[in-house]
Kinemage of the C-alpha trace (Angstrom):
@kinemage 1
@onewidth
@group {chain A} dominant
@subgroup {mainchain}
@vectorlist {calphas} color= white
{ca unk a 1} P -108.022 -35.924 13.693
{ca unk a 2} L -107.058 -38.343 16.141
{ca unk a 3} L -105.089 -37.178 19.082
{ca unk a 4} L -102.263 -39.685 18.219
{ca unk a 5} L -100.653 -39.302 14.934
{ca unk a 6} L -98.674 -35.677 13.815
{ca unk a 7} L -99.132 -35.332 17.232
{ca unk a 8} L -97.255 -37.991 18.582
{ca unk a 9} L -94.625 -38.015 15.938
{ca unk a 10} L -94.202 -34.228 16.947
{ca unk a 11} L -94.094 -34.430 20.755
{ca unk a 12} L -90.433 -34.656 21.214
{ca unk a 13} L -89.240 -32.730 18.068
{ca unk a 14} L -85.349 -33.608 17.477
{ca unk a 15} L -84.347 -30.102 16.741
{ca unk a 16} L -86.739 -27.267 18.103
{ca unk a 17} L -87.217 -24.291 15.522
{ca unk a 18} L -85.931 -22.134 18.804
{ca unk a 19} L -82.844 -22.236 20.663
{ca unk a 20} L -84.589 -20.136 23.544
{ca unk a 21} L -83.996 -20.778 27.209
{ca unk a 22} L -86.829 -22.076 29.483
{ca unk a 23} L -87.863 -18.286 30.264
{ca unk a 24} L -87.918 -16.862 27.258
{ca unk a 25} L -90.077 -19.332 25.727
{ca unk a 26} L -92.558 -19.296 28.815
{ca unk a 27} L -92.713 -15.616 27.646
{ca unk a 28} L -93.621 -16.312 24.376
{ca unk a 29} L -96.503 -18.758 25.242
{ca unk a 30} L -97.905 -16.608 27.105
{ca unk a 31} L -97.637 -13.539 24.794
{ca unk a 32} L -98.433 -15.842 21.830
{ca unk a 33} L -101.776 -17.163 23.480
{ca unk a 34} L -102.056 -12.857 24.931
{ca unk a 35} L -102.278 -12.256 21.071
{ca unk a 36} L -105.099 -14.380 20.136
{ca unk a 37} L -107.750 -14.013 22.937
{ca unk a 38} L -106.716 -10.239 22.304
{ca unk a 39} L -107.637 -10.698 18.688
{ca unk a 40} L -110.649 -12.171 19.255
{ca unk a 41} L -112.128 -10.307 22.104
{ca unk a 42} L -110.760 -6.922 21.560
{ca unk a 43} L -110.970 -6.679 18.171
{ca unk a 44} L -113.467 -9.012 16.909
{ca unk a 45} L -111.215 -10.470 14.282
{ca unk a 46} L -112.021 -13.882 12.650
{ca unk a 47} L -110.505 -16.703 14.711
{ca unk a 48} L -108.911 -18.244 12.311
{ca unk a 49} L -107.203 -15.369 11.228
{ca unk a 50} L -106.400 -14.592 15.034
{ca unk a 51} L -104.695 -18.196 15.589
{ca unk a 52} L -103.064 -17.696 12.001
{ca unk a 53} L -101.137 -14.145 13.704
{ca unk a 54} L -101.104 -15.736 17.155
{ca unk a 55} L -99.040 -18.329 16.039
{ca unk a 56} L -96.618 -16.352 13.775
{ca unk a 57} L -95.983 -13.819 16.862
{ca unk a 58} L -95.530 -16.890 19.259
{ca unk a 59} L -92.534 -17.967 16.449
{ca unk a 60} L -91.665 -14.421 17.155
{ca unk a 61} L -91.140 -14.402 20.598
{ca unk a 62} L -89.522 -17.392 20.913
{ca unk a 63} L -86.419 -16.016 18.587
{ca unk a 64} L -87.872 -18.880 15.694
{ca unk a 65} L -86.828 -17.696 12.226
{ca unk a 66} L -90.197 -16.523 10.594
{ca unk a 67} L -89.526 -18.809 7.871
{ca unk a 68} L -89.749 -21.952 10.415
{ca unk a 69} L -92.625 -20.618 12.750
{ca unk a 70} L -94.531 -20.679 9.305
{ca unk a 71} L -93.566 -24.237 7.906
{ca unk a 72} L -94.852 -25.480 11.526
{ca unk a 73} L -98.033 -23.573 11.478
{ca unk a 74} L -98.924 -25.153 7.962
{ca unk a 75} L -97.777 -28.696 8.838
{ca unk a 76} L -100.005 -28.569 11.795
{ca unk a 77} L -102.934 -26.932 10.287
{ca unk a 78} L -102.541 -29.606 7.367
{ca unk a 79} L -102.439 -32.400 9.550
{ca unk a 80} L -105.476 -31.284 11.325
{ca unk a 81} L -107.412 -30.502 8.816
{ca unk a 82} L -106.370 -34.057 6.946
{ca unk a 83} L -107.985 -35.580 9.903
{ca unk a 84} L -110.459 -33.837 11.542
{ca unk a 85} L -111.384 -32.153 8.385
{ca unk a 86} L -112.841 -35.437 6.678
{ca unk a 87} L -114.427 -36.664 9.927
{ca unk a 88} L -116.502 -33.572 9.669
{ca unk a 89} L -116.796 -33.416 6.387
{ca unk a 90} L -118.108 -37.154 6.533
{ca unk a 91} L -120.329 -36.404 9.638
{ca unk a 92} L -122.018 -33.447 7.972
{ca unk a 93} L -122.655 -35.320 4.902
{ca unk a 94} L -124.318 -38.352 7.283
{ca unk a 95} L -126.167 -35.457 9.415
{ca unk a 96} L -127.804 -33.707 6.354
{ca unk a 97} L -129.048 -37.177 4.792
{ca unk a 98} L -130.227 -38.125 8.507
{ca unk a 99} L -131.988 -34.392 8.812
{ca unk a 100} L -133.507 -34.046 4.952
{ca unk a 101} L -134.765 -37.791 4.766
{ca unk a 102} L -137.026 -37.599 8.188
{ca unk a 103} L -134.562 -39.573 9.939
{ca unk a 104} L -132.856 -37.599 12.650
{ca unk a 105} L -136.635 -36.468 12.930
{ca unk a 106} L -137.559 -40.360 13.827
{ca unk a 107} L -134.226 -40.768 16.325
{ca unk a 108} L -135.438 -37.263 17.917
{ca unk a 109} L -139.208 -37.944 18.196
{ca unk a 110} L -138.730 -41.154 19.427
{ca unk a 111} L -136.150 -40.294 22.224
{ca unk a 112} L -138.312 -37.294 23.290
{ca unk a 113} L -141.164 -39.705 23.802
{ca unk a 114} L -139.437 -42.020 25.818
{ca unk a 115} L -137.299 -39.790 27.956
{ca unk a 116} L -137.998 -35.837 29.152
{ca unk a 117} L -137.575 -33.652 31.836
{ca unk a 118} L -134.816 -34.068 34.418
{ca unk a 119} L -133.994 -37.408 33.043
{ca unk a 120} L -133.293 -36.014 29.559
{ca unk a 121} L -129.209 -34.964 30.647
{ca unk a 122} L -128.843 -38.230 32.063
{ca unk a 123} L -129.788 -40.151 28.959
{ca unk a 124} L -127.689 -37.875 26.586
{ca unk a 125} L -124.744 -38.757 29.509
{ca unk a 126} L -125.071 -42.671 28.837
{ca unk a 127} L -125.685 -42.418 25.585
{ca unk a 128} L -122.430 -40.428 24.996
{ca unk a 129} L -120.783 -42.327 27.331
{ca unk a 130} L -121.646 -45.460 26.058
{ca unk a 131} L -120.761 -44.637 22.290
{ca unk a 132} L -117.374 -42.746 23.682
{ca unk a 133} L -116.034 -45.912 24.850
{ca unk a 134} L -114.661 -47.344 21.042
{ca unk a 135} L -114.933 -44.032 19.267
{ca unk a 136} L -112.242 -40.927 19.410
{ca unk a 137} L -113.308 -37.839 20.529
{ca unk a 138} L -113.474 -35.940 17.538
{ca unk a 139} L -115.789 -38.637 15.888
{ca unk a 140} L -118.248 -38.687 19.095
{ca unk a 141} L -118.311 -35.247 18.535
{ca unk a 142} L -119.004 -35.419 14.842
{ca unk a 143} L -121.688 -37.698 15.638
{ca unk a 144} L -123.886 -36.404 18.814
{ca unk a 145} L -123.994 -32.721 18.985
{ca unk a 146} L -126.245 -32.582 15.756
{ca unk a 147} L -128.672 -34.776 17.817
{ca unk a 148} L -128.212 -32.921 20.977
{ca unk a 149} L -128.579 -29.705 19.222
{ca unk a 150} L -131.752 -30.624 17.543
{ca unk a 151} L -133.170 -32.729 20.652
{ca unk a 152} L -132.515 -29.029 22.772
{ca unk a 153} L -134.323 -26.856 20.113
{ca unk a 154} L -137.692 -29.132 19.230
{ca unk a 155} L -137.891 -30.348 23.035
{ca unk a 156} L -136.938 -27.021 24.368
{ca unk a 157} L -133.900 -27.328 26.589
{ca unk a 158} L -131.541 -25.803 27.574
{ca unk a 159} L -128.610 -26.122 25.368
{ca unk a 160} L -125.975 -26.476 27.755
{ca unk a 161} L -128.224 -28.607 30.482
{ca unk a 162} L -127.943 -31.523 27.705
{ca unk a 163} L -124.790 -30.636 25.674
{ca unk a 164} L -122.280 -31.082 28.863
{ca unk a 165} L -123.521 -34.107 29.653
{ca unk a 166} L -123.228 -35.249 26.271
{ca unk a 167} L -119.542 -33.523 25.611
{ca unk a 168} L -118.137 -34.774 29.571
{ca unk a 169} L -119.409 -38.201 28.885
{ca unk a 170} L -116.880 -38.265 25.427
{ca unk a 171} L -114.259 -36.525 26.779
{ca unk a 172} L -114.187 -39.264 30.066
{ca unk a 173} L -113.909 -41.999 27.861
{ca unk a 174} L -111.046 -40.182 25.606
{ca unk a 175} L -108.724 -39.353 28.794
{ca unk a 176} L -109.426 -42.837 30.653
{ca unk a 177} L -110.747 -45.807 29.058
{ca unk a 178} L -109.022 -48.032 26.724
{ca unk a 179} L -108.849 -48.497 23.783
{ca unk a 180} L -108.478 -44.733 23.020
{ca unk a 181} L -104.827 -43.916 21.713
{ca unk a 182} L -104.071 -42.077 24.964
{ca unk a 183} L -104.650 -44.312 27.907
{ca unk a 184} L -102.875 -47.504 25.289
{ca unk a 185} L -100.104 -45.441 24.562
{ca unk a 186} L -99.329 -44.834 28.541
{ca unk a 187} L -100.251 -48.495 29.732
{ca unk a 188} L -97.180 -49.901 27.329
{ca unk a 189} L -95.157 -46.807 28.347
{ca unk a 190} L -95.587 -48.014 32.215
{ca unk a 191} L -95.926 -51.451 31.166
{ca unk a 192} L -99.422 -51.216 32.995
{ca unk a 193} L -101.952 -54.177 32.795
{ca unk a 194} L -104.655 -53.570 29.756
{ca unk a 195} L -107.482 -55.372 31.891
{ca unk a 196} L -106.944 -53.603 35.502
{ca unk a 197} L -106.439 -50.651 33.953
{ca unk a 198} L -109.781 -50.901 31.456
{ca unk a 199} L -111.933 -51.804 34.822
{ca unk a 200} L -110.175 -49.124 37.515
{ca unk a 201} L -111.101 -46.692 34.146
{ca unk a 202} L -114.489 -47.109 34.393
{ca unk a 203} L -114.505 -47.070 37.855
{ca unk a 204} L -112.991 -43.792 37.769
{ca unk a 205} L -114.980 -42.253 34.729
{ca unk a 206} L -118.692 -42.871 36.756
{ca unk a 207} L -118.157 -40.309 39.613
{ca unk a 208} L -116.084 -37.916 37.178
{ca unk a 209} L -119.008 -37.997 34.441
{ca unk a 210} L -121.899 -37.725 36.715
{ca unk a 211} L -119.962 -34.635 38.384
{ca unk a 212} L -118.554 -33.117 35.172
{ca unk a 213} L -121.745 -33.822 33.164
{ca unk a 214} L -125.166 -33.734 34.589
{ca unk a 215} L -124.551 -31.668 38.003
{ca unk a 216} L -122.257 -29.462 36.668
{ca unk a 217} L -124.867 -28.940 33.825
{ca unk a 218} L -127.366 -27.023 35.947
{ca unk a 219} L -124.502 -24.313 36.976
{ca unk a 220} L -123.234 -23.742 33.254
{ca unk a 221} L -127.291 -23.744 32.224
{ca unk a 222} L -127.167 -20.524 34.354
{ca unk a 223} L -124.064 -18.728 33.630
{ca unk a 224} L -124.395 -19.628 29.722
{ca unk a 225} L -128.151 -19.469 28.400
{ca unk a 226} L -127.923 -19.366 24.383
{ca unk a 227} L -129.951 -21.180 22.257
{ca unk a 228} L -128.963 -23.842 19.666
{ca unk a 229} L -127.495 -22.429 16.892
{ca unk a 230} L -129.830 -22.305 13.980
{ca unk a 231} L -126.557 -22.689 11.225
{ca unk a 232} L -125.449 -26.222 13.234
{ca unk a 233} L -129.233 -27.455 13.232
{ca unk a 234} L -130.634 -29.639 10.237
{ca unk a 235} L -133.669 -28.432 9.503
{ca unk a 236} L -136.612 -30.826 9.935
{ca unk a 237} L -137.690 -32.935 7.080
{ca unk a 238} L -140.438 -31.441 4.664
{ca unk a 239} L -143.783 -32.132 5.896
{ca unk a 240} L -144.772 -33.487 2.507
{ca unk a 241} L -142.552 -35.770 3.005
{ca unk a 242} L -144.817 -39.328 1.902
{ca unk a 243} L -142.352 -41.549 4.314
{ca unk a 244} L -139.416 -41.523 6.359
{ca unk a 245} L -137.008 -43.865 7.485
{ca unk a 246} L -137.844 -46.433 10.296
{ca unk a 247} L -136.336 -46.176 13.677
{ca unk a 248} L -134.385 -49.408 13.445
{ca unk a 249} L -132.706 -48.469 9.938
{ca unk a 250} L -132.043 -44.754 10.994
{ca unk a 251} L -130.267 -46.192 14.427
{ca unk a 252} L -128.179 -48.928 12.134
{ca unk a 253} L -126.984 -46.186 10.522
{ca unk a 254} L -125.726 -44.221 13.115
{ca unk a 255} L -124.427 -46.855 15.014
{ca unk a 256} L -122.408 -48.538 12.578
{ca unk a 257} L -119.643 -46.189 12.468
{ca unk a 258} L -119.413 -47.307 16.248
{ca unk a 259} L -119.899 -50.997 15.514
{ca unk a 260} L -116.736 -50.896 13.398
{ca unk a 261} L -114.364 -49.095 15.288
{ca unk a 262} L -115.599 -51.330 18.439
{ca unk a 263} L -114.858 -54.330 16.361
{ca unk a 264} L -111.653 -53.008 15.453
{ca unk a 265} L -110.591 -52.096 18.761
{ca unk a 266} L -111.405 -55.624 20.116
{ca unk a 267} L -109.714 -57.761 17.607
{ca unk a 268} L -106.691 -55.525 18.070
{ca unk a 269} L -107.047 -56.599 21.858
{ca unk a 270} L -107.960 -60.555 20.859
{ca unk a 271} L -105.366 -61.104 18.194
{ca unk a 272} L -102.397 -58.490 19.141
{ca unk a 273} L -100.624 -59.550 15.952
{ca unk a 274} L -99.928 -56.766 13.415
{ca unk a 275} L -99.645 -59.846 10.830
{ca unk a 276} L -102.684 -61.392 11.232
{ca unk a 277} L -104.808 -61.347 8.046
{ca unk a 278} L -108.185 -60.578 10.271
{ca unk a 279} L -106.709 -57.805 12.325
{ca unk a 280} L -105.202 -55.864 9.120
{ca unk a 281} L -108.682 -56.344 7.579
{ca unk a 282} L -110.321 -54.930 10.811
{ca unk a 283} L -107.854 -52.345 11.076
{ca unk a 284} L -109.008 -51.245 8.277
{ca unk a 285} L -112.707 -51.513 8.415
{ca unk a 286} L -112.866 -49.994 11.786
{ca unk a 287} L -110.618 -47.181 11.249
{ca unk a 288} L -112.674 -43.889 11.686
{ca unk a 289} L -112.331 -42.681 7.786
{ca unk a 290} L -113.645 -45.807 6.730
{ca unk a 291} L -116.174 -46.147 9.513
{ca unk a 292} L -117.536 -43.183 8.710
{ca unk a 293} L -117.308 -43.314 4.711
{ca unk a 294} L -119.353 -46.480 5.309
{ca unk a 295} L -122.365 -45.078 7.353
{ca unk a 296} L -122.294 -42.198 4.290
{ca unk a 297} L -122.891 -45.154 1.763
{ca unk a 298} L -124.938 -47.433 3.646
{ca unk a 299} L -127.031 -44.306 4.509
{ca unk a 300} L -128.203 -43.616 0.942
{ca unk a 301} L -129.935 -46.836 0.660
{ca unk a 302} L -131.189 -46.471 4.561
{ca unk a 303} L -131.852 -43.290 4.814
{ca unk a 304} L -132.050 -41.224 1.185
{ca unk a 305} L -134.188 -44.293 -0.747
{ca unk a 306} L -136.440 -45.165 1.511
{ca unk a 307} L -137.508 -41.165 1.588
{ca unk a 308} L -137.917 -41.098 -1.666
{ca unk a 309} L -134.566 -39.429 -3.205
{ca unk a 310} L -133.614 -39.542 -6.379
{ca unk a 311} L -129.926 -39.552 -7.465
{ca unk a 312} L -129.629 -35.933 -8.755
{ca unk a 313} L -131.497 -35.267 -4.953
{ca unk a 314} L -128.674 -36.685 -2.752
{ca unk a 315} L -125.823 -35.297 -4.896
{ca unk a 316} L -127.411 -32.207 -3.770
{ca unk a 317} L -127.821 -32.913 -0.296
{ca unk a 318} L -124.350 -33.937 0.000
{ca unk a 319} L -123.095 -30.778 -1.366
{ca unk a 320} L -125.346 -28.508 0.801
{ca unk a 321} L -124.369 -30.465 3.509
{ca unk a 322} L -120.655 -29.493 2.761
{ca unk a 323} L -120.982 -25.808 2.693
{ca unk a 324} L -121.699 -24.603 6.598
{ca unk a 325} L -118.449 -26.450 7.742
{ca unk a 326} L -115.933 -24.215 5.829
{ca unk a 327} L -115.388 -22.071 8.533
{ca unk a 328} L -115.499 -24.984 11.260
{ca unk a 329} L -112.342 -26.415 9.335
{ca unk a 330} L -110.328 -23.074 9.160
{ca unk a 331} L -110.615 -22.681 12.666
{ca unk a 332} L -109.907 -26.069 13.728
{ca unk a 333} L -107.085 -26.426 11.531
{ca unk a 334} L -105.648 -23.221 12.871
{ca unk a 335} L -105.699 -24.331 15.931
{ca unk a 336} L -103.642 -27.134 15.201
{ca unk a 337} L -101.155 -25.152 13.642
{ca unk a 338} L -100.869 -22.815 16.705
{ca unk a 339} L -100.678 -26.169 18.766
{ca unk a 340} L -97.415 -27.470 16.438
{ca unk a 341} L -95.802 -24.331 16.358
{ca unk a 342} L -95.570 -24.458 20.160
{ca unk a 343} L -94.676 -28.259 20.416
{ca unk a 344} L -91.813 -27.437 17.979
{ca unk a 345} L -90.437 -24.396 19.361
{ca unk a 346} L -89.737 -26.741 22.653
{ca unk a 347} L -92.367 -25.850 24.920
{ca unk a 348} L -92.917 -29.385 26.130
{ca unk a 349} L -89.877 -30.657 26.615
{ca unk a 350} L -89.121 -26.841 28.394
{ca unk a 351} L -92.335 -27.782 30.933
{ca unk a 352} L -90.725 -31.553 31.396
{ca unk a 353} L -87.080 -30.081 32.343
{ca unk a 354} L -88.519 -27.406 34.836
{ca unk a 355} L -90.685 -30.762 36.558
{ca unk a 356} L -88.046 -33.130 36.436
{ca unk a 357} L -86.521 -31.917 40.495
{ca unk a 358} L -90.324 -32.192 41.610
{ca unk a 359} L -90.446 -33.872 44.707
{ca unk a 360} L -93.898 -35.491 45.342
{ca unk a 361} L -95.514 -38.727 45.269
{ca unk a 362} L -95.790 -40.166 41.741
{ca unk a 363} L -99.134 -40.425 40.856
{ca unk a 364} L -99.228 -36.174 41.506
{ca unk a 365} L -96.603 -35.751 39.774
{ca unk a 366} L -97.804 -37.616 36.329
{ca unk a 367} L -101.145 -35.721 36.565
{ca unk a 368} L -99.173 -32.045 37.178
{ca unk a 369} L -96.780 -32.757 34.458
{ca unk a 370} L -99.690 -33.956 32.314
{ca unk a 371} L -101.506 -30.794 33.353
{ca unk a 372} L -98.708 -28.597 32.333
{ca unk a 373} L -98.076 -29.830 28.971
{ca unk a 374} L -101.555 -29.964 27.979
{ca unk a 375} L -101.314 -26.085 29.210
{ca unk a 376} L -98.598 -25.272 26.932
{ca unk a 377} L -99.347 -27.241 24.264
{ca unk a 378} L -103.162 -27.859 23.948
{ca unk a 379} L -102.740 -31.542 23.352
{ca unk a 380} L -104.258 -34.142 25.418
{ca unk a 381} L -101.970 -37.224 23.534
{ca unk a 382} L -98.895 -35.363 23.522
{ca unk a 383} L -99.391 -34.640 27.314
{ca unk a 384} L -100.159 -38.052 27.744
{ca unk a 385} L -97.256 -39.344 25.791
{ca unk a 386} L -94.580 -37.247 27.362
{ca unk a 387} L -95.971 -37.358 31.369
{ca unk a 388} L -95.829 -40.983 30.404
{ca unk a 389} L -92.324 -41.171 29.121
{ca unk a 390} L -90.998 -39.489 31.938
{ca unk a 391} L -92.893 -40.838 34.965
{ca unk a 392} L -92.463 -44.524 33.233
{ca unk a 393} L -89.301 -44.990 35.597
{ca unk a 394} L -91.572 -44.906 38.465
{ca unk a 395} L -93.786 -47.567 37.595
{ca unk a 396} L -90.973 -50.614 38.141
{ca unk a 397} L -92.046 -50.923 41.883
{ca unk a 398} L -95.346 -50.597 41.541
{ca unk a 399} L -98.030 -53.062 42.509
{ca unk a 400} L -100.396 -53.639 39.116
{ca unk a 401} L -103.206 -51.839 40.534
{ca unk a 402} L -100.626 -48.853 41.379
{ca unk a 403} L -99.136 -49.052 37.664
{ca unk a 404} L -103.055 -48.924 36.281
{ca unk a 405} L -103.506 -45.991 38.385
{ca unk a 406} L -100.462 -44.193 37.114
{ca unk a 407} L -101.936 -44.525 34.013
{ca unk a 408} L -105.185 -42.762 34.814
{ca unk a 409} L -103.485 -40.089 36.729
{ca unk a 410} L -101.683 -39.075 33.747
{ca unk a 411} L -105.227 -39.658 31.701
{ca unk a 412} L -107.236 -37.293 34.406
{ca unk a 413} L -104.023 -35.010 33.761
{ca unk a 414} L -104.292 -34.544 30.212
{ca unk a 415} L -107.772 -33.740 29.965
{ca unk a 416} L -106.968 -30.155 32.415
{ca unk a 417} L -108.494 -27.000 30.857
{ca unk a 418} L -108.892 -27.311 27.272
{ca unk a 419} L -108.272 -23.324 25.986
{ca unk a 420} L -107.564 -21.881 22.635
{ca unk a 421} L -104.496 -23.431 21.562
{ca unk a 422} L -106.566 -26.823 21.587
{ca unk a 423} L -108.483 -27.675 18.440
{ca unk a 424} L -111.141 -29.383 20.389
{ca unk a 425} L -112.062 -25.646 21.975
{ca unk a 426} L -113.030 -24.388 18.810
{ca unk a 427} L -115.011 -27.265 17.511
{ca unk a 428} L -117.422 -27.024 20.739
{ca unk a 429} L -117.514 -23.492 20.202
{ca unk a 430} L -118.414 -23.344 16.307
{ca unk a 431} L -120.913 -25.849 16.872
{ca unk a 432} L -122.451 -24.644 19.803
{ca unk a 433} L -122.296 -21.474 18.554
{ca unk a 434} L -120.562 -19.868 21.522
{ca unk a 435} L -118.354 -17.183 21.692
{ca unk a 436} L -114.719 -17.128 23.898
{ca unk a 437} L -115.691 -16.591 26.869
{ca unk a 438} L -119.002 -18.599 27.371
{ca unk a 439} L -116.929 -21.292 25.675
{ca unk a 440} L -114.286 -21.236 28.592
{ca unk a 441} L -117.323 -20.851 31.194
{ca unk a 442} L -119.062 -24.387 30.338
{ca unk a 443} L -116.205 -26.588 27.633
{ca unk a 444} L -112.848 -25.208 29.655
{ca unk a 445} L -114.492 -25.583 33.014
{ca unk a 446} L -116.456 -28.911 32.271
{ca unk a 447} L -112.755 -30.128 31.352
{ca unk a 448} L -111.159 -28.814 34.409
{ca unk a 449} L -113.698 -30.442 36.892
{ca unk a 450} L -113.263 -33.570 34.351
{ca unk a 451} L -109.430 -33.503 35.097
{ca unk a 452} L -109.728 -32.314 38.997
{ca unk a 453} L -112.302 -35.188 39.996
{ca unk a 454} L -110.801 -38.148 38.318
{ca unk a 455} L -106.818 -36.952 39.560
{ca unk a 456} L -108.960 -37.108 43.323
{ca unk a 457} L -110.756 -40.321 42.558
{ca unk a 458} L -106.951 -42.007 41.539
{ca unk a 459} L -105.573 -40.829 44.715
{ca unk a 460} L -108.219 -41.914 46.853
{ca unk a 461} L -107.859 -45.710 45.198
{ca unk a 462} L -104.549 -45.666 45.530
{ca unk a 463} L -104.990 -45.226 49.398
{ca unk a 464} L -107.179 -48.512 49.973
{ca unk a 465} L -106.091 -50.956 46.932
């Protein structure tokens, strides 16, 4: 799912499920979050069944009635799974035509051939960078890892010496750079300037995503050595395979999911007219359902005819390709119910009432408040939308570089130490194939350095423009 929909609608609930005071609820969030990592590590228990009890005893704690800790734990994990769960069922279906028809084969051979070695992190950094920039995290996510996953096994690397790389380079673009739903929703919250704040973004995401991705790379390499996991990786084509898909058609393919949503997000920037007949039409084009639905259909006559497949054949495929993501969506949709059920028992609005007496220059403050609701509630948009609201005020006497910058401080903010109430943690983990704790050693850490060297890089900017 997008990070801006139930979860914006949900960030400043009207009536909590809780009536608890600031300090019991800190309690609970802590004993909630206690419960599942206890679950998991302790007892070896599913996680989706872990998040399912975590988030029941977090209603618990907080003094919710059961029957209203449950109603938020479905709406969230029915949300997610609405949204992220046909993204991924849309990217597996394009990743097991591109696998079974020879052409992932033909994107992997050819990229090994033309890049290898010590460069190889630093082309899976662009590339993720560069198709980051229009799409939304989830989607990136949907779409690279299969290739990084294969591209570590057949040229042997080291999963996570090309994985971070790939996964800082799409989280820098989610928490900085226009036009992701974040960074738009806090430049009209501040009333910051689109443009500056578009160039001082990618001013601030090089540094961050050459620290957070390739250098920081070689250290998780080391703590974290496990191979690619051979349930996420589509198996190479048959060798009696009589042809496979060009280069040029197999990279169409993938990239027109990316074309659309770019399109989209620059008409919405050209025309800024909800009205007007070419943006609806773009709006819906480019939005990441159909984007994605589209590559699926354009990628049987690419991809599936050109190897050969009949029509029986890619029914099939599409249905095999369905069946190793059933646990990926239980997981991930549990963790957006644990997420809800904290954002409606009050826990962000709790974190913004304890921050409001902070007295320290603004652009620290919107990346600590930022940093402490997407601690408590696991969501980079809602952090972003509610650091935002409240550091808005602050923005009137700001210069328009200053305004841009608030923006990104609150961007660097939100992006702080993604953990297990975040549904992003668990799709890195399921499809790297990690467990807890190596998944908090290279994803939470990668995220931290993410959030720790952009905040610098804003304050440093804001000392000499």
């Amino acid at each position: 799912m997008t990070r801006l929909s139930a979860e914006m609608l949900a960030a400043d609930p009207v009536e909590p499920i809780t009536s608890a005071g600031h300090a019991q609820l800190g309690i609970a969030v802590l004993a909630g979050i206690a419960v599942i990592v206890l679950l998991i590590t302790r007892f070896k228990l599913h996680a989706f069944l872990a998040l399912t009890i975590g988030s029941l005893a977090l209603g618990a704690f907080a003094g919710a009635p059961l029957d209203k800790a449950i109603a938020s734990f479905t709406a969230g994990l029915g949300s997610t799974v609405a949204g992220v769960g046909v993204l991924i069922a849309l990217g597996a279906i394009l990743g097991k035509m591109l696998a079974d028809s020879g052409g992932a084969d033909q994107v992997v051979d050819t990229v090994l051939a033309r890049a290898g070695g010590r460069s190889m992190p630093w082309v899976m950094v662009l590339i993720a960078s560069v198709i980051g920039l229009p799409l939304f995290f989830e989607v990136g996510v949907v779409l690279l890892i299969p290739v990084v996953l294969m591209v570590a096994k057949r040229g042997n690397y080291s999963l996570m010496r090309i994985g971070i790389p790939a996964l800082a380079g799409l989280s820098v673009m989610h928490g900085l750079v226009p036009p992701h739903p974040g960074p738009l929703v806090a430049i009209d919250a501040v009333g910051a300037n689109l443009g500056v704040t578009l160039a001082l973004g990618v001013l601030v995401a090089i540094p961050t995503v050459i620290v957070a991705g390739p250098l920081f790379a070689r250290f998780a390499a080391r703590w974290v050595d496990v191979p690619a996991p051979e349930r996420m990786i589509p198996q190479r084509a048959s060798e009696d395979l009589e042809k496979r898909p060009g280069f040029g058609a197999t990279l169409a393919t993938i990239l027109l999911p990316v074309v659309l949503m770019l399109a989209k997000a620059l008409v919405d920037i050209v025309i800024d007219d909800p009205e007007n007949t070419v943006q609806r039409v773009f709006d819906v084009i480019g939005s990441p359902l159909i984007a994605l639905l589209a590559a699926v259909l354009v990628g049987i006559f690419t991809l599936a005819r050109p190897a050969g497949f009949s029509k029986e054949r890619v029914s099939g495929m599409v249905e095999k390709g369905l069946a190793p993501i059933a646990g990926i969506l239980l997981i991930v949709g549990a963790g957006g119910g644990f997420k809800q059920t904290l954002i409606d028992s009050g826990v962000g609005r709790m974190v913004l009432d304890v921050s409001e007496d902070w007295s320290i220059p603004a652009l620290l403050l919107a990346w600590l408040i930022a940093v402490a609701i997407r601690l408590a509630t696991g969501s980079a948009t809602v952090a972003t939308v509610s650091a935002a609201g409240l550091v808005a005020p602050l923005a009137a006497d700001m210069s328009t570089t200053h305004a841009a910058l608030l923006v990104l401080a609150i961007g660097a903010g939100s992006l702080f130490f993604s953990h297990v109430n975040d549904a992003g943690f668990w799709l890195v983990k399921e499809y790297f194939g990690l467990d807890v704790g190596q998944t908090i050693k290279t994803w939470s850490l990668m995220e931290t350095i993410i959030s720790v060297v952009a905040g610098a890089v804003v304050l440093l900017l804001s000392l000499v423009i």
